[in-house]
PALUMNU-840993 format. One record per residue (C-alpha): z, x, y. Coordinates in steps of 0.05 Angstrom, whole numbers, padded with zeros to 5 digits, always signed. Layout:
<nodes>
ZXY...
</nodes>
This chain:
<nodes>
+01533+01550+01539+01576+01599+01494+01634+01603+01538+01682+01551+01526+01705+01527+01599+01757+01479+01574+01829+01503+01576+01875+01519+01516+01919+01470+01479+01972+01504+01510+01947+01508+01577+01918+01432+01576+01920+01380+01633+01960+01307+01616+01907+01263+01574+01923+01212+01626+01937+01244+01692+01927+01209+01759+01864+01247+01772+01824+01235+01706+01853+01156+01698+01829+01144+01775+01765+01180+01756+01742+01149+01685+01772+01084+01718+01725+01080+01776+01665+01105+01734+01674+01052+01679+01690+00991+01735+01617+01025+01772+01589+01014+01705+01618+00941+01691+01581+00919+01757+01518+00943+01746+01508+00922+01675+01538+00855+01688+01475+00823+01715+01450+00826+01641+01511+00780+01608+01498+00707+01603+01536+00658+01646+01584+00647+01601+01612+00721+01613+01640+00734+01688+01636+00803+01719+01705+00815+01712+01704+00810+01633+01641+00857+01627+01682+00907+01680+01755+00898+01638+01706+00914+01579+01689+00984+01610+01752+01000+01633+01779+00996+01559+01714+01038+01545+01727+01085+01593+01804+01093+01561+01787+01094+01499+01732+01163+01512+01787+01191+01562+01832+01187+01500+01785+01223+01454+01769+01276+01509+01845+01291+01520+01860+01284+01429+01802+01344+01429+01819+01386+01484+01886+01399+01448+01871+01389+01366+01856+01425+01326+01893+01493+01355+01829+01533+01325+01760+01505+01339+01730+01497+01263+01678+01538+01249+01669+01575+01310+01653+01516+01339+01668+01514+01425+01727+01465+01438+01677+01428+01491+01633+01416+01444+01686+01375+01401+01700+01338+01464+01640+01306+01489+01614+01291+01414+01685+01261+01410+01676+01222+01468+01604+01206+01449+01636+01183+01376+01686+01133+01410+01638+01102+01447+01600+01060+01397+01667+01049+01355+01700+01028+01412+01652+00976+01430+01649+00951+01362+01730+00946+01351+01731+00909+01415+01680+00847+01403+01712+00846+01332+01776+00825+01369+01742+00787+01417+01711+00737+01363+01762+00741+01316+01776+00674+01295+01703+00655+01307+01664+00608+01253+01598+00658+01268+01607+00735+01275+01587+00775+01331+01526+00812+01292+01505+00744+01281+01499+00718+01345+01438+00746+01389+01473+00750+01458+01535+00784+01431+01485+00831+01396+01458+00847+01466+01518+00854+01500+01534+00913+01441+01472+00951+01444+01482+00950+01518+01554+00971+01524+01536+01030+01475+01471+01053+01508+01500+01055+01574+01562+01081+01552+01530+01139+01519+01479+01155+01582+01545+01157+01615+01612+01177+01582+01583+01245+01550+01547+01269+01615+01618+01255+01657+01660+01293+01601+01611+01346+01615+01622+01350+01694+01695+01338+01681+01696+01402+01633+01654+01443+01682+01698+01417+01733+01767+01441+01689+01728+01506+01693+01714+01522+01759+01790+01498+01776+01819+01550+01718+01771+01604+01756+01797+01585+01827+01866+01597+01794+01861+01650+01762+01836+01679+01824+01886+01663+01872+01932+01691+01815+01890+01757+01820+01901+01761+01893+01977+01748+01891+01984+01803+01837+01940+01854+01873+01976+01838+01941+02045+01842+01901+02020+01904+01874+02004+01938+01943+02072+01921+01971+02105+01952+01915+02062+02016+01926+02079+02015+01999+02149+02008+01993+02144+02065+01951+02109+02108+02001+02166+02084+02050+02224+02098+02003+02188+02174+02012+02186+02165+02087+02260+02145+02100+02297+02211+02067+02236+02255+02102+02258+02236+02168+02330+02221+02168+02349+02287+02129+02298+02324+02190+02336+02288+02241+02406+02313+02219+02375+02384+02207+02371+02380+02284+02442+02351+02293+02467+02405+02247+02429+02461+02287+02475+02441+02347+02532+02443+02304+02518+02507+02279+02525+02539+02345+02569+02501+02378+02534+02470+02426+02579+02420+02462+02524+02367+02471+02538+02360+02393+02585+02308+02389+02543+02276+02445+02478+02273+02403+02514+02263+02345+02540+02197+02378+02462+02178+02397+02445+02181+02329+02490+02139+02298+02472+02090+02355+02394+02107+02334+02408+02099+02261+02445+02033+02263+02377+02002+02295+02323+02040+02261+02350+02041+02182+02341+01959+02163+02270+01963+02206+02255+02033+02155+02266+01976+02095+02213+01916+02123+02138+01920+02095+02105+01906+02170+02132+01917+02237+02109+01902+02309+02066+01958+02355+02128+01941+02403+02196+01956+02346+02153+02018+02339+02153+02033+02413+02231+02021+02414+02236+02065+02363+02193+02121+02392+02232+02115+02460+02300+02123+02427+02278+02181+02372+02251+02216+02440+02314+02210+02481+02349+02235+02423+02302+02297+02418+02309+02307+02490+02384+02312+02483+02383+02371+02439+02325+02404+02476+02330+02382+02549+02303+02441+02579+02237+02441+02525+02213+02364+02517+02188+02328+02565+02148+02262+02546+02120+02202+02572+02098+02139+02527+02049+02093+02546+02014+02023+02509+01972+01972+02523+02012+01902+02542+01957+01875+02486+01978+01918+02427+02060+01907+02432+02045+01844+02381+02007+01882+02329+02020+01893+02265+02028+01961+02233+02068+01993+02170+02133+02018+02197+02145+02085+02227+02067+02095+02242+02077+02123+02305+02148+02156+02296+02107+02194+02242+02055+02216+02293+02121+02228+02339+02165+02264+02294+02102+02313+02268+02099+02335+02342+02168+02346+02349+02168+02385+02291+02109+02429+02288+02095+02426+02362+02155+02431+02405+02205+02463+02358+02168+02525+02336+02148+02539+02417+02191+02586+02455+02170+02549+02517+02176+02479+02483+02128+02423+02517+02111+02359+02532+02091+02298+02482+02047+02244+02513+02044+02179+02472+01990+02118+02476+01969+02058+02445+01906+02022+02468+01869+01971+02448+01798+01957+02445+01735+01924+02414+01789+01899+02360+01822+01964+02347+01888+01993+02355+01894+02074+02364+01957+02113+02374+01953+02172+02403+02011+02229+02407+01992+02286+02433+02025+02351+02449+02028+02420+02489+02063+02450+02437+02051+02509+02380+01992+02484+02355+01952+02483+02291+01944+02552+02277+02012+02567+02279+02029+02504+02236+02007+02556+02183+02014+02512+02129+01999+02446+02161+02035+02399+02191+02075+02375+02127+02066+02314+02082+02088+02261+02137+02015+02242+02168+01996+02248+02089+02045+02189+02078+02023+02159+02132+01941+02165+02118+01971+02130+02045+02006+02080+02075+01952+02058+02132+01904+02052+02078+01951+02010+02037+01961+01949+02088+01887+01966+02124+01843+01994+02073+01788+02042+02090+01785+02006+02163+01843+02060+02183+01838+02133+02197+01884+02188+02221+01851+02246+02255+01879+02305+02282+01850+02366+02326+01870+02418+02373+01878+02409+02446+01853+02473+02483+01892+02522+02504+01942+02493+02457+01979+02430+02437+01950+02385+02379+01928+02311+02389+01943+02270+02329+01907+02188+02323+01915+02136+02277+01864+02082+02286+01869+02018+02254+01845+01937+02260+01890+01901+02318+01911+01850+02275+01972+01801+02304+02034+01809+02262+02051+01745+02212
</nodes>
């Protein structure tokens, strides 16, 4: 390995968190049973299994000292590789401090005495078989974790990211159609029409509802229907005798999620290069159906058409192809064609996904 997969000193775990005690614990009382068969009678399981235990602190110790000293690896050398040959260092000096205190007082020492001899050479071979080789699956372990979070932290900054850039894209939306909604209230002003006041009246009524929704980063297939309905009756009122228009949806798409204003985009474009610029107005069909897991909205009208758009049919379905593709990716599409002898059908297709 030249990666080091341990974290930084400033970035490191408790030396004795619950985790890693519980761990080294249960590995060094695991060990303490199975080597205890090999003590004489004289030393009971539980001595040979406290023995580990203090074993298994003592290399947990030396694993947490190295994962946070020295601040620069010496030498280029990887911080796990201090570690382990830490832990692999306490193990024999640990064993040796211990039966020191253990005889201490006795007429014979422990080098001296073949059994106690034994029961050294065996705590240190075992412990070095085992103590190194768990630092090392504790350290790959630290690794994978530290992937998994950065990760997750990868995700929450792109997703933060994309509802920045789609609030931006609906901060364009919201002047684009409230300023072409009072150019039609101001069109009734201008000649006195006396329905003014009355339109006037709807859309302050309109406005109260529809501004906070303008502000949220998802809405519901249905708020958009309410919305639709409303912005139509409004339309109607300035037009009556050149907009008729019928909406339509599927009782299984009303829960879906979409980006606000989808389909009062789709709406709105048909009002305005479709109906208005007629002499003879027309009529604006609207539907949402699901099926085989997708949603499509469909607006279509018996309007101008797209040769006299001229231009186009200005930069709101632009917005909106940018801001489907924002929440759904390349799984969304907005198409838009010709109806013969005229009108223009305009669909946005997109996953039928339930709203959080």
């Amino acid at each position: 390995m030249t990666a080091d997969p341990a974290t930084t000193p400033e970035a490191a775990p408790p030396i004795y968190g619950w985790r890693r005690l519980a761990h080294t614990m249960a590995i060094a009382a695991v060990v303490g049973l199975l080597i205890s068969p090999g003590y004489v009678a004289s030393v009971s399981v539980w001595e040979v299994v406290g023995r580990e235990l203090v074993l298994g602190l003592a290399a947990l110790t030396a694993f947490g000292i190295f994962e946070r000293w020295p601040r620069r690896s010496p030498f280029g050398i990887p911080r796990w590789n201090l570690q382990v040959l830490a832990v692999a260092f306490s193990i024999p000096v640990t064993v040796v401090v211990m039966y020191v205190v253990l005889t201490a007082g006795e007429s014979v020492p422990f080098y001296k005495t073949p059994t106690r001899v034994s029961g050294v050479i065996t705590m240190i071979t075992t412990g070095l078989l085992v103590a190194p080789w768990a630092a090392v699956a504790a350290l790959f372990s630290q690794r994978d974790l530290k992937a998994r979070n950065l990760e997750l932290a990868k995700s929450e900054l792109e997703r933060k990211a994309l509802d920045a850039r789609l609030r931006m894209m609906q901060a364009h939306v919201e002047p684009h159609f409230l300023f072409n909604t009072l150019a039609n209230v101001r069109e009734l002003v201008v000649s006195g029409s006396p329905k003014a006041a009355t339109v006037l009246d709807s859309l302050i009524a309109y406005l109260r509802a529809a501004v906070p929704r303008l502000q949220e980063a998802q809405a519901t297939m249905d708020q958009e229907l309410q919305l639709v309905r409303s912005y139509l009756e409004l339309m109607q009122m300035r037009m009556p005798d050149r907009l008729q228009y019928s909406v339509h949806a599927d009782e299984g798409a009303m829960k879906l999620r979409c980006p606000p204003t989808t389909l009062l985009t789709l709406v709105e474009n048909a009002v305005r290069h479709g109906i208005d610029p007629s002499v003879e107005g027309g009529r604006i069909d609207v539907r949402v159906t699901v099926a085989d897991g997708r949603c499509r909205a469909e607006v279509s009208d018996t309007g101008a058409g797209l040769e006299a758009a001229g231009a186009g049919t200005g930069t709101g379905l632009a917005s909106l192809r940018e801001r489907l593709k924002i929440v759904f990716g390349d799984a969304a599409q907005v198409r838009i064609a010709d109806i013969i002898p005229h009108g223009v059908r305009a669909e946005a297709e997109f996953p039928a996904l339930a709203a959080a």
